[in-house]
PyMOL Python script that loads the backbone (N, CA, C, O; Angstrom):
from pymol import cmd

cmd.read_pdbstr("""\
ATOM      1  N   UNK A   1      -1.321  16.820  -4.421  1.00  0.00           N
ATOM      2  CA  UNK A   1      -1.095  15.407  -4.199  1.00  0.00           C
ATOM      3  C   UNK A   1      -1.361  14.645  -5.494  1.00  0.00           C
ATOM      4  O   UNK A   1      -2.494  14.851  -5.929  1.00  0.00           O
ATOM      5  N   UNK A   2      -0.604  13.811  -6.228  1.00  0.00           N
ATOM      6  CA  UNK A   2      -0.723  12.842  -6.996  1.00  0.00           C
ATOM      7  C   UNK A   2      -1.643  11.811  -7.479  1.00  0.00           C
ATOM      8  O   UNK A   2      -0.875  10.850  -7.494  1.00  0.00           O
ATOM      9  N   UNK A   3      -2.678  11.399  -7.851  1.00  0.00           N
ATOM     10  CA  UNK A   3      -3.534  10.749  -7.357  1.00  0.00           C
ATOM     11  C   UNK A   3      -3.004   9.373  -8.296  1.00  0.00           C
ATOM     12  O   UNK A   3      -2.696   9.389  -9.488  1.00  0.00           O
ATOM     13  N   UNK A   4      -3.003   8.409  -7.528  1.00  0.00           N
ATOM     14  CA  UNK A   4      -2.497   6.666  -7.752  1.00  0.00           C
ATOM     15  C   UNK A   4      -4.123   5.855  -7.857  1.00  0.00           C
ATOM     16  O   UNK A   4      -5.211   6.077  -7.327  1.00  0.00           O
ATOM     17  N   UNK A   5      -3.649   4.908  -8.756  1.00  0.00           N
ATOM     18  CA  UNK A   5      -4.762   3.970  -9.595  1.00  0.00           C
ATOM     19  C   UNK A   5      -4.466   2.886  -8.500  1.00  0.00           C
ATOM     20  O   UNK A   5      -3.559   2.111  -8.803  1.00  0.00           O
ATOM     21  N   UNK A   6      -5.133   2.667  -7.144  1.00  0.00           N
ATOM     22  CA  UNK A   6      -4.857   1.308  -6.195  1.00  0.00           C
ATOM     23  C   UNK A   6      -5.232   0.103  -6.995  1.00  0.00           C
ATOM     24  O   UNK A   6      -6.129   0.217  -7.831  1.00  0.00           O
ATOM     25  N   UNK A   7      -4.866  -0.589  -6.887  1.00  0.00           N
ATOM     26  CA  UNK A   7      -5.817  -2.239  -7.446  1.00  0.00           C
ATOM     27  C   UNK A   7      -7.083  -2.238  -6.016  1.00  0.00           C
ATOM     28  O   UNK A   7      -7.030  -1.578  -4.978  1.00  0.00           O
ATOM     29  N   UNK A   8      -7.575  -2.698  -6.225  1.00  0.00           N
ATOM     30  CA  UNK A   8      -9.125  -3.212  -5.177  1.00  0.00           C
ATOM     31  C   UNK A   8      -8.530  -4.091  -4.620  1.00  0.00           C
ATOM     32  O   UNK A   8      -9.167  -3.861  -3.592  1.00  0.00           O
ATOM     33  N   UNK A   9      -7.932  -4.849  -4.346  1.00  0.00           N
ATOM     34  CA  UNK A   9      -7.378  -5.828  -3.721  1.00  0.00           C
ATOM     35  C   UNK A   9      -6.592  -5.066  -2.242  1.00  0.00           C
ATOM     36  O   UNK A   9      -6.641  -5.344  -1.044  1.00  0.00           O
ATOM     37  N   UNK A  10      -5.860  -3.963  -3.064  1.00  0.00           N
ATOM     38  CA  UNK A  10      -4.847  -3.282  -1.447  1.00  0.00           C
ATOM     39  C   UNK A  10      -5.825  -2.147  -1.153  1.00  0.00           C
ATOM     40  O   UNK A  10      -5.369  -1.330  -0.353  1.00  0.00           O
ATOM     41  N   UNK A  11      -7.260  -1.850  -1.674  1.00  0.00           N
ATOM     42  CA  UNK A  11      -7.959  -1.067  -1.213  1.00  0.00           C
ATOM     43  C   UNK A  11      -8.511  -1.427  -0.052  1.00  0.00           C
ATOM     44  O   UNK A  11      -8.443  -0.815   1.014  1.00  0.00           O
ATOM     45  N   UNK A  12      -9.374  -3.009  -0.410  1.00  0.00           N
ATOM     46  CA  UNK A  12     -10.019  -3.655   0.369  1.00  0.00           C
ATOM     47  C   UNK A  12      -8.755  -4.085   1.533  1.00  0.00           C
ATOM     48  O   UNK A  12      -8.887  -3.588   2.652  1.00  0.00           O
ATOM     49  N   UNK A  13      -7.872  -4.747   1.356  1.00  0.00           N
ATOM     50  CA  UNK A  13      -6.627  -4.720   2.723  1.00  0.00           C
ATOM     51  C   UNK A  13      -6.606  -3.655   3.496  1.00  0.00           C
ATOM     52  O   UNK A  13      -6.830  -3.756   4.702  1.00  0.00           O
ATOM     53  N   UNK A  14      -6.347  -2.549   2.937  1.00  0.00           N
ATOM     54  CA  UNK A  14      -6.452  -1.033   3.664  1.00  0.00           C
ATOM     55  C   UNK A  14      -7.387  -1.001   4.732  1.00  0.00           C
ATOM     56  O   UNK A  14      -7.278  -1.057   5.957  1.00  0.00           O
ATOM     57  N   UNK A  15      -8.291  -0.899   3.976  1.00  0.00           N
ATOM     58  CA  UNK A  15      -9.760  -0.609   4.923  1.00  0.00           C
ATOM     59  C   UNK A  15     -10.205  -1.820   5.844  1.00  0.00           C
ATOM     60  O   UNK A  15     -10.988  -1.515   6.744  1.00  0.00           O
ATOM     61  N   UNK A  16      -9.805  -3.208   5.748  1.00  0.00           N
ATOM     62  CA  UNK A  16      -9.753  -4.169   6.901  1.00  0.00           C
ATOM     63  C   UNK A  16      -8.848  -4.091   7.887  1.00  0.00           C
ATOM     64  O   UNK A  16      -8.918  -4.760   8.919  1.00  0.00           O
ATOM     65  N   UNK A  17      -7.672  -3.016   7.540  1.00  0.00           N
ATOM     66  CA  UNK A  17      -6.867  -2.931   8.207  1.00  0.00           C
ATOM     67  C   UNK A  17      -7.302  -1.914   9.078  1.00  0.00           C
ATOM     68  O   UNK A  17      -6.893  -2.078  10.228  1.00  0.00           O
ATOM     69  N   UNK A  18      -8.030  -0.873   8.892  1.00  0.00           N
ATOM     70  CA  UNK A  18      -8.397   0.255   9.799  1.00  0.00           C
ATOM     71  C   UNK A  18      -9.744  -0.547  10.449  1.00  0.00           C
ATOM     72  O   UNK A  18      -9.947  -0.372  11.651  1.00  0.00           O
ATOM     73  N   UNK A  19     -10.601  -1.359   9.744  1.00  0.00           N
ATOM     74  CA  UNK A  19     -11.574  -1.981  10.453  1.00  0.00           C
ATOM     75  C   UNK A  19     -10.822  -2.771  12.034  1.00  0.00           C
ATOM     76  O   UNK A  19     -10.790  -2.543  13.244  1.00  0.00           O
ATOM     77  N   UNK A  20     -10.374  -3.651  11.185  1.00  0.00           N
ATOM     78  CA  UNK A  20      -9.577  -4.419  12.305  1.00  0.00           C
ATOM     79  C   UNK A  20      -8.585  -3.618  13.750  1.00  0.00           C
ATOM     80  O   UNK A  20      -8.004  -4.187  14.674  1.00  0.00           O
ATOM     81  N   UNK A  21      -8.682  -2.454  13.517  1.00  0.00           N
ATOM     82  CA  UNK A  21      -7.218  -1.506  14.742  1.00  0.00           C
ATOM     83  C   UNK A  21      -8.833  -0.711  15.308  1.00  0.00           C
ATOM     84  O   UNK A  21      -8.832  -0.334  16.480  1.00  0.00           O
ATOM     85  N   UNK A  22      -9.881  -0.527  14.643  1.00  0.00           N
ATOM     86  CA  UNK A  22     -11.032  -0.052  15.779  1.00  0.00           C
ATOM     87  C   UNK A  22     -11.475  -1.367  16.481  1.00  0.00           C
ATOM     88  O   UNK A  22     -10.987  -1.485  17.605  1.00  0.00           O
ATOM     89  N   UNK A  23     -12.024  -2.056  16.211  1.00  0.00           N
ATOM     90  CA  UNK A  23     -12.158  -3.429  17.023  1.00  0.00           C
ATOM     91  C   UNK A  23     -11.762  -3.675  18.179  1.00  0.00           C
ATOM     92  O   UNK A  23     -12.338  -3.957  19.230  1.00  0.00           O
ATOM     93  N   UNK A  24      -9.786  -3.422  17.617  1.00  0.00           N
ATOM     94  CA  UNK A  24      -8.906  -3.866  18.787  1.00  0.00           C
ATOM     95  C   UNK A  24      -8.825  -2.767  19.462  1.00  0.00           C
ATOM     96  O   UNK A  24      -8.043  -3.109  20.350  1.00  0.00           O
ATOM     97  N   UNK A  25      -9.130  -1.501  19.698  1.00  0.00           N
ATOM     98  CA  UNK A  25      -8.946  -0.670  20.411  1.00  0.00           C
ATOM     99  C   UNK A  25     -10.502  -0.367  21.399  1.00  0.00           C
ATOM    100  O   UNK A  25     -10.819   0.334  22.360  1.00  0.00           O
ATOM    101  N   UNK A  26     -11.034  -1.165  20.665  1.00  0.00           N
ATOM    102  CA  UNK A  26     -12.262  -1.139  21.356  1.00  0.00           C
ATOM    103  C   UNK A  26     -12.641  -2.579  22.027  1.00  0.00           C
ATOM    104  O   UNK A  26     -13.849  -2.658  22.246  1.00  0.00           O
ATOM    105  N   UNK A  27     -11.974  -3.615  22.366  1.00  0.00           N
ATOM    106  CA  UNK A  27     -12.249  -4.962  21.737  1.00  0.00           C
ATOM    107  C   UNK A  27     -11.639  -5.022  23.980  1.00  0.00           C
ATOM    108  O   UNK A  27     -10.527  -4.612  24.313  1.00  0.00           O
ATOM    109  N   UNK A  28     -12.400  -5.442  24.764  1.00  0.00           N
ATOM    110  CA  UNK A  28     -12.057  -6.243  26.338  1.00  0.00           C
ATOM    111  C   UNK A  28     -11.462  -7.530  26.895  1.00  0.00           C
ATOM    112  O   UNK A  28     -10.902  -7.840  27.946  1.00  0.00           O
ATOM    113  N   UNK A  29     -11.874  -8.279  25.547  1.00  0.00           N
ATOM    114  CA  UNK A  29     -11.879  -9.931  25.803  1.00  0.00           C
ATOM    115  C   UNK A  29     -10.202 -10.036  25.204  1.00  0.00           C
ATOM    116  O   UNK A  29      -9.704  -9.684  24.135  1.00  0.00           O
ATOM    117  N   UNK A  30      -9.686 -10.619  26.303  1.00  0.00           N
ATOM    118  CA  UNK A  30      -7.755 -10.598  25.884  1.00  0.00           C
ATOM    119  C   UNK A  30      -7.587 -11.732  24.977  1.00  0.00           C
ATOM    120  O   UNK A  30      -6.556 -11.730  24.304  1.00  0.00           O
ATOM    121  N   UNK A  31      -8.448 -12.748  24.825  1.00  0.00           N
ATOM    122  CA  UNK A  31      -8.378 -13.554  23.329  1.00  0.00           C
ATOM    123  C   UNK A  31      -8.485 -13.060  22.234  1.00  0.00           C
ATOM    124  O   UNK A  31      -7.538 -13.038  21.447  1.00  0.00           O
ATOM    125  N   UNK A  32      -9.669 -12.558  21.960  1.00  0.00           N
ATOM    126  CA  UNK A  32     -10.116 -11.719  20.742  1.00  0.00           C
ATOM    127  C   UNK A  32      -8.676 -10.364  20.569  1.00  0.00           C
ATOM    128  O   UNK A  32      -8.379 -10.020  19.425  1.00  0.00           O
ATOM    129  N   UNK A  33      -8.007  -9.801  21.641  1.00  0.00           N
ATOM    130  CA  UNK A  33      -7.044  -8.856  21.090  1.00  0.00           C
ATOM    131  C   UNK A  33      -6.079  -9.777  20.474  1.00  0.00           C
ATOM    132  O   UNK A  33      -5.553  -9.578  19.379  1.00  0.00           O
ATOM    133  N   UNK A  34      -5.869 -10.814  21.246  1.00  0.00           N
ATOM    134  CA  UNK A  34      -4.656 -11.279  20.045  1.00  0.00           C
ATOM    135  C   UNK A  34      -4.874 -11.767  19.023  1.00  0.00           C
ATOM    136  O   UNK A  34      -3.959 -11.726  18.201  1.00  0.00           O
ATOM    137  N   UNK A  35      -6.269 -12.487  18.603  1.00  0.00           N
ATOM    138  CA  UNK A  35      -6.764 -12.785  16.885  1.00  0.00           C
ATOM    139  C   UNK A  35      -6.866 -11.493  16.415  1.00  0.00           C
ATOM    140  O   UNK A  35      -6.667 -11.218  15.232  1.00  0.00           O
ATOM    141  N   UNK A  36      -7.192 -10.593  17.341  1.00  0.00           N
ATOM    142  CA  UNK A  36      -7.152  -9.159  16.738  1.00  0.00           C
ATOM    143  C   UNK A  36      -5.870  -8.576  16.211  1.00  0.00           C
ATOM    144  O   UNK A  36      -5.987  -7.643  15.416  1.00  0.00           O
ATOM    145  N   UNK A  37      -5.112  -8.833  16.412  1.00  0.00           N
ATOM    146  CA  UNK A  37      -3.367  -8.450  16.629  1.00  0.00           C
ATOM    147  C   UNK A  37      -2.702  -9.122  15.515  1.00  0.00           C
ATOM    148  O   UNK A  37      -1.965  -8.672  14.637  1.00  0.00           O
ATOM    149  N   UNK A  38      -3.162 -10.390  15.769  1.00  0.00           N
ATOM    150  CA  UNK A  38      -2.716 -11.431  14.725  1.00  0.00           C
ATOM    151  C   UNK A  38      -3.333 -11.105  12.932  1.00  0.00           C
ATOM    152  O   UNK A  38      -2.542 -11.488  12.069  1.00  0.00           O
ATOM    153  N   UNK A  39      -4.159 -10.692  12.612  1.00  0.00           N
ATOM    154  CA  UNK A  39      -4.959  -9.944  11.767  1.00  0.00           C
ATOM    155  C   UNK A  39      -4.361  -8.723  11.509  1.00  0.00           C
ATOM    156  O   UNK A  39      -4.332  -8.435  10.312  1.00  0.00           O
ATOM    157  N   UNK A  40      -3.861  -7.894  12.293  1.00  0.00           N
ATOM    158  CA  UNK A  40      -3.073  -6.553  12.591  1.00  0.00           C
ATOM    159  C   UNK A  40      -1.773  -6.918  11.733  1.00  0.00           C
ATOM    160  O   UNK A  40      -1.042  -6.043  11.269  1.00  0.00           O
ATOM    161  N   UNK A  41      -1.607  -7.943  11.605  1.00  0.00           N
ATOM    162  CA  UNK A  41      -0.105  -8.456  11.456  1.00  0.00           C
ATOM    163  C   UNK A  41       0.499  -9.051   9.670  1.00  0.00           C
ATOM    164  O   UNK A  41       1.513  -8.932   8.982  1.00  0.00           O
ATOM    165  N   UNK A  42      -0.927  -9.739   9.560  1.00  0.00           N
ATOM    166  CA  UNK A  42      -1.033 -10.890   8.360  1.00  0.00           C
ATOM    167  C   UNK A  42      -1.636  -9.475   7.510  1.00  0.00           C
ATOM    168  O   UNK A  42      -1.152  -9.417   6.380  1.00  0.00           O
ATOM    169  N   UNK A  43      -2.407  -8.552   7.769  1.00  0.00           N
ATOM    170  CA  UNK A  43      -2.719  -7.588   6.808  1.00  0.00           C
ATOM    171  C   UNK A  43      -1.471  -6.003   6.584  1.00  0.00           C
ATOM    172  O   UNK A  43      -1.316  -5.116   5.745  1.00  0.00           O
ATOM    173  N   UNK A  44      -0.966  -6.326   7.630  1.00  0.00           N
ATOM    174  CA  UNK A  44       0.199  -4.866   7.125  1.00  0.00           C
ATOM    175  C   UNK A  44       1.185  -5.801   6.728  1.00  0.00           C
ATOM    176  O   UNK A  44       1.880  -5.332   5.827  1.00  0.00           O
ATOM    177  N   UNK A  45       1.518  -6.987   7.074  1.00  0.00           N
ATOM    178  CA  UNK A  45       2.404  -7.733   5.562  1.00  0.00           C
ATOM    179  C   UNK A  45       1.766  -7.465   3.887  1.00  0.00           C
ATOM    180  O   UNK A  45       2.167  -6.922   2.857  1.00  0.00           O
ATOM    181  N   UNK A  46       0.713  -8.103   4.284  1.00  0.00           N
ATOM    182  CA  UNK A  46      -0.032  -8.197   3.160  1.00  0.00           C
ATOM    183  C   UNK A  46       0.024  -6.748   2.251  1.00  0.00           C
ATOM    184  O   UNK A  46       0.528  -6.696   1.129  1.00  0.00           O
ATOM    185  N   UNK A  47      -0.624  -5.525   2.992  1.00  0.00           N
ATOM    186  CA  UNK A  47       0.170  -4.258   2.726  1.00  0.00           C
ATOM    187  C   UNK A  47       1.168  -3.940   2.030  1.00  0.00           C
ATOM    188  O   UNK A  47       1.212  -3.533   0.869  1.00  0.00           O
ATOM    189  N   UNK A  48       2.284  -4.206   3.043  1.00  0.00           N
ATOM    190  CA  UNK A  48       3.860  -3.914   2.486  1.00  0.00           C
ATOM    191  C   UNK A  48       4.085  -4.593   1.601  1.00  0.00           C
ATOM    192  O   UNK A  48       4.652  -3.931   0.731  1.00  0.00           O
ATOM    193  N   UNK A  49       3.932  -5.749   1.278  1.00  0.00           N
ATOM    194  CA  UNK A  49       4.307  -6.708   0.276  1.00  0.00           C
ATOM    195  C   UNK A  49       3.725  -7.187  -0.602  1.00  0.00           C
ATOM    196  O   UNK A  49       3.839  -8.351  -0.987  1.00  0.00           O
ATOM    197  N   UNK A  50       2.645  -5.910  -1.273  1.00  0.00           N
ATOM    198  CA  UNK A  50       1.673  -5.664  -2.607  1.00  0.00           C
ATOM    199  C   UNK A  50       2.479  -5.762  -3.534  1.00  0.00           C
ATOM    200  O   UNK A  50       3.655  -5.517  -3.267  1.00  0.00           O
ATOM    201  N   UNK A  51       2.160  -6.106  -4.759  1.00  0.00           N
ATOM    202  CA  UNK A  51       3.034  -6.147  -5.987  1.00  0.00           C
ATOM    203  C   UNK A  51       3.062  -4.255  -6.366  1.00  0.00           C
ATOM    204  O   UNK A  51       4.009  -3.654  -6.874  1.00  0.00           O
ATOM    205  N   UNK A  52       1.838  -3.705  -5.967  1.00  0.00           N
ATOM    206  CA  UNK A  52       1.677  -2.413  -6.954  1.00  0.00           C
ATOM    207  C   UNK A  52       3.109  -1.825  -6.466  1.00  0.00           C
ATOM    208  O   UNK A  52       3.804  -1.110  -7.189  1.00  0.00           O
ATOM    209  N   UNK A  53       3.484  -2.239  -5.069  1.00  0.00           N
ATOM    210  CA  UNK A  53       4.672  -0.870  -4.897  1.00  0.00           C
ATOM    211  C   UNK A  53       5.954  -0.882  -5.792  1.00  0.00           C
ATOM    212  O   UNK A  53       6.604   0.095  -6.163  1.00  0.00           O
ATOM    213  N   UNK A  54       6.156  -2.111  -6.036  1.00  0.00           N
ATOM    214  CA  UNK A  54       7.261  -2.154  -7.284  1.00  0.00           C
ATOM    215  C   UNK A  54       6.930  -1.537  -8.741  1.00  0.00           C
ATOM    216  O   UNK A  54       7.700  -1.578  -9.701  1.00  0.00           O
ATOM    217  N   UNK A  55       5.599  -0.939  -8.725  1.00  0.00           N
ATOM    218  CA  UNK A  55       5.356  -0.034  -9.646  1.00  0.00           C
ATOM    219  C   UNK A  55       5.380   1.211  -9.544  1.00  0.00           C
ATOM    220  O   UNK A  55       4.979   1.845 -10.520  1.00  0.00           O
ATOM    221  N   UNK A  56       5.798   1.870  -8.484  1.00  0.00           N
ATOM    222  CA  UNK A  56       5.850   3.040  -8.235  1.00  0.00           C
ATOM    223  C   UNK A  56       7.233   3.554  -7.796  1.00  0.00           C
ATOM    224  O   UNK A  56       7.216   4.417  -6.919  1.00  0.00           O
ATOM    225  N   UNK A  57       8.454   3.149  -8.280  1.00  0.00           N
ATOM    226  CA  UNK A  57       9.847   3.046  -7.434  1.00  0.00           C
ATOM    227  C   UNK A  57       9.828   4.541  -7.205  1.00  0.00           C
ATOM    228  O   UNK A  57       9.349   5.326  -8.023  1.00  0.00           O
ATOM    229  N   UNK A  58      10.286   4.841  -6.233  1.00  0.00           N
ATOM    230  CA  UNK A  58      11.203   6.657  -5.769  1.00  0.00           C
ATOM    231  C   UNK A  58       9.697   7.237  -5.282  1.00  0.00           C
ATOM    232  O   UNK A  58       9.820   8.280  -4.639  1.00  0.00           O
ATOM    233  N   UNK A  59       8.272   6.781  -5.450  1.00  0.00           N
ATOM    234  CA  UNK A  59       7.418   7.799  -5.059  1.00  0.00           C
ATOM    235  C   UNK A  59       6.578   6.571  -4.103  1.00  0.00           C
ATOM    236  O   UNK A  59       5.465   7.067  -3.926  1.00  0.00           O
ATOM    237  N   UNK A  60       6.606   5.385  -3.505  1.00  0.00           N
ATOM    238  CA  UNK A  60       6.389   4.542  -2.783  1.00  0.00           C
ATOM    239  C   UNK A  60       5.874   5.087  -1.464  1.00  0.00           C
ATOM    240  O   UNK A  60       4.752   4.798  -1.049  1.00  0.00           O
ATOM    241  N   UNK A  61       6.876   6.036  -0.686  1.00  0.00           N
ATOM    242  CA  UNK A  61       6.023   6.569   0.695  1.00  0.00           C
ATOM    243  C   UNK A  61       4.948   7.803   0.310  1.00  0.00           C
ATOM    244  O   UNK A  61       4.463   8.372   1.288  1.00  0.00           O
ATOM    245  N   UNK A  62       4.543   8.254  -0.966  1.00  0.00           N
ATOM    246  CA  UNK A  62       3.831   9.112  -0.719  1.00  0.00           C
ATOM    247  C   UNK A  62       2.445   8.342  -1.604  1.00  0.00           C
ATOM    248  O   UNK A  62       1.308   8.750  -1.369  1.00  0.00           O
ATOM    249  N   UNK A  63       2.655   7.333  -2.512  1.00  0.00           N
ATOM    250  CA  UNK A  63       1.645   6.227  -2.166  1.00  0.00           C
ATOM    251  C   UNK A  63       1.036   6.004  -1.179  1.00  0.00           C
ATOM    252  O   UNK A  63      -0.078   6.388  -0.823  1.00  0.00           O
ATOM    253  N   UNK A  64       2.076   5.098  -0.509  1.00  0.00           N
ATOM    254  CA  UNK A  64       0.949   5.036   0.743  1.00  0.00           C
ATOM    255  C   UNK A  64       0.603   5.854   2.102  1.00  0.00           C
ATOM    256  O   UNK A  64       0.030   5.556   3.151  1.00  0.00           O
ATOM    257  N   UNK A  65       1.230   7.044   1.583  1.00  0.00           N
ATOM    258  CA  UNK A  65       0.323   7.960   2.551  1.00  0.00           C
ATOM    259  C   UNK A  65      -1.544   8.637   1.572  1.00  0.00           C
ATOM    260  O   UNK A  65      -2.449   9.367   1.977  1.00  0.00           O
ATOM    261  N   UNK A  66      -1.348   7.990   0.409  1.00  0.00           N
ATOM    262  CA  UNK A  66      -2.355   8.695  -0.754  1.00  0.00           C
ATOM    263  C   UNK A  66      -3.312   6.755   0.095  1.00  0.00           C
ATOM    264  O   UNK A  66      -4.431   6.710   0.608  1.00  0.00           O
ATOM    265  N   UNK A  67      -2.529   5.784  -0.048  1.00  0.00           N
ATOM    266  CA  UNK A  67      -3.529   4.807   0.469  1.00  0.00           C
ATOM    267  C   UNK A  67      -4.044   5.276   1.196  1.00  0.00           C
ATOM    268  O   UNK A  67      -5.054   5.848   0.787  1.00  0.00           O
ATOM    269  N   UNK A  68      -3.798   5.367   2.522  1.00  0.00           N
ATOM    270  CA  UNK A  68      -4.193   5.682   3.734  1.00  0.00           C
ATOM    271  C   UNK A  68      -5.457   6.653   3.771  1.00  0.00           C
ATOM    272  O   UNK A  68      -6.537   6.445   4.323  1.00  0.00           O
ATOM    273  N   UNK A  69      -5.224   7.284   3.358  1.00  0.00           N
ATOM    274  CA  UNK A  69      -6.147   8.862   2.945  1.00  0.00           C
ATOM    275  C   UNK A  69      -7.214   8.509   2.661  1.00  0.00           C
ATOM    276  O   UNK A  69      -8.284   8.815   3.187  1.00  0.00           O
ATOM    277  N   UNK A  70      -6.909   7.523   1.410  1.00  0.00           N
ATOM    278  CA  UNK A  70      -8.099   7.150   0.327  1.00  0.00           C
ATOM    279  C   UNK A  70      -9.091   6.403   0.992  1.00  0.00           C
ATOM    280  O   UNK A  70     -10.298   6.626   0.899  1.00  0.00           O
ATOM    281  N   UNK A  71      -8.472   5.355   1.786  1.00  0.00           N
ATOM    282  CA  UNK A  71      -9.236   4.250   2.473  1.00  0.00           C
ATOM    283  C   UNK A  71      -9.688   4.801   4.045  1.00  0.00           C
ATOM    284  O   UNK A  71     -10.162   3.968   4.817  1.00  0.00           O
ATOM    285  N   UNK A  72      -9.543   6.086   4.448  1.00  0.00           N
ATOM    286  CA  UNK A  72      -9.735   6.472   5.838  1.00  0.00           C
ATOM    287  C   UNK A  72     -11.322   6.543   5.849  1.00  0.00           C
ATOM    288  O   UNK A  72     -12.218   5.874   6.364  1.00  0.00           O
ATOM    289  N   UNK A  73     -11.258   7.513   5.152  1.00  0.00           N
ATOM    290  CA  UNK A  73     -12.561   8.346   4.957  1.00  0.00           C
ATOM    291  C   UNK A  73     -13.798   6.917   4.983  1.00  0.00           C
ATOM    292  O   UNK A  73     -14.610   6.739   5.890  1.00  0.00           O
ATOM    293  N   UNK A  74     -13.697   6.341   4.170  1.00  0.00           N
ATOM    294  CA  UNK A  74     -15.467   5.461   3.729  1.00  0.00           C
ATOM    295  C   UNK A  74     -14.838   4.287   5.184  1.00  0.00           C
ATOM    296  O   UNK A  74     -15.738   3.509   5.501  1.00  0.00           O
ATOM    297  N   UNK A  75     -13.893   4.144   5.788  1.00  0.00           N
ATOM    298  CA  UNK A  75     -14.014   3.488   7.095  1.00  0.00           C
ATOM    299  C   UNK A  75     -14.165   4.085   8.172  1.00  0.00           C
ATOM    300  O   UNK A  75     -14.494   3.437   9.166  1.00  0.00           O
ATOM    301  N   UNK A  76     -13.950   5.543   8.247  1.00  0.00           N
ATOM    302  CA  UNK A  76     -14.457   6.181   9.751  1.00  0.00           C
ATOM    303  C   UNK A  76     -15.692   6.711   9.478  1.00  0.00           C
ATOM    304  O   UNK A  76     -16.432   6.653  10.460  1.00  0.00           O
ATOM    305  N   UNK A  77     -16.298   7.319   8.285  1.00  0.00           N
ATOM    306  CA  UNK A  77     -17.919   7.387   8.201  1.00  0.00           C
ATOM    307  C   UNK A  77     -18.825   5.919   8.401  1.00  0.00           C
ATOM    308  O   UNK A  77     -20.029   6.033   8.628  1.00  0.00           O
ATOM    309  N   UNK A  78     -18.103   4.313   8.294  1.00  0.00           N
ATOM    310  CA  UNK A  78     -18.941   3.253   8.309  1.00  0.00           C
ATOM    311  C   UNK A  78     -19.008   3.441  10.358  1.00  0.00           C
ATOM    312  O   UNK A  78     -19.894   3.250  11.192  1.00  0.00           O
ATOM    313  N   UNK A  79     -17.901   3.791  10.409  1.00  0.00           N
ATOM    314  CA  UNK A  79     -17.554   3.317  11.913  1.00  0.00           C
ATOM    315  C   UNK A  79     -19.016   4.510  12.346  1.00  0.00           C
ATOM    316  O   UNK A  79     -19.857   3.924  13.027  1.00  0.00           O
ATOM    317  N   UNK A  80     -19.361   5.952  12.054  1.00  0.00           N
ATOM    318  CA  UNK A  80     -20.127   6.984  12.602  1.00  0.00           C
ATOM    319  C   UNK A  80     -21.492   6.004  12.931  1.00  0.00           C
ATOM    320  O   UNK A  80     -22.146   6.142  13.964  1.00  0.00           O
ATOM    321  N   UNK A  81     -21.810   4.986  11.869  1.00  0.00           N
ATOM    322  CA  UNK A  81     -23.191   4.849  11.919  1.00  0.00           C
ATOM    323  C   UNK A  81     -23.565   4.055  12.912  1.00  0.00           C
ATOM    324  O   UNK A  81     -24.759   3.823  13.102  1.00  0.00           O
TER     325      UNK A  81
END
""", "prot")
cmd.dss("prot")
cmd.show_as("cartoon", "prot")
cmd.util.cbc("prot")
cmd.orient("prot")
């Protein structure tokens, strides 16, 4: 696998983004799912429409499967504790 230089900016998005989808999957109160949802929404824009991906043309989906990866790990060990 390739390893990509993220900016901190779509690191920190990443990992609010996996924060935010445990919440809502864990989350009862049907208000809070849709600020939850709504958050779900404004951050995978935010995601898709990073400047870095126009730096990576032709290798873009295996970016962000290297995001994903990168940012899983230190958010499902925060979630263990």
């Amino acid at each position: 696998m390739s390893s990509y230089d993220f900016p901190d900016d779509l690191l920190h998005t990443q990992r609010a983004w996996y924060t935010a989808y445990r919440q809502l999957a864990q989350e009862e109160n049907p208000s809070q799912t849709t600020v939850l949802r709504r958050t779900l929404q404004r951050l995978s824009v935010r995601i898709a429409t990073h400047p870095y991906w126009a730096t990576i043309p032709g290798r873009a989906p295996a970016a962000r499967m290297a995001l994903r990866q990168q940012t899983w790990a230190p958010v499902a060990e925060e979630a263990r504790r």
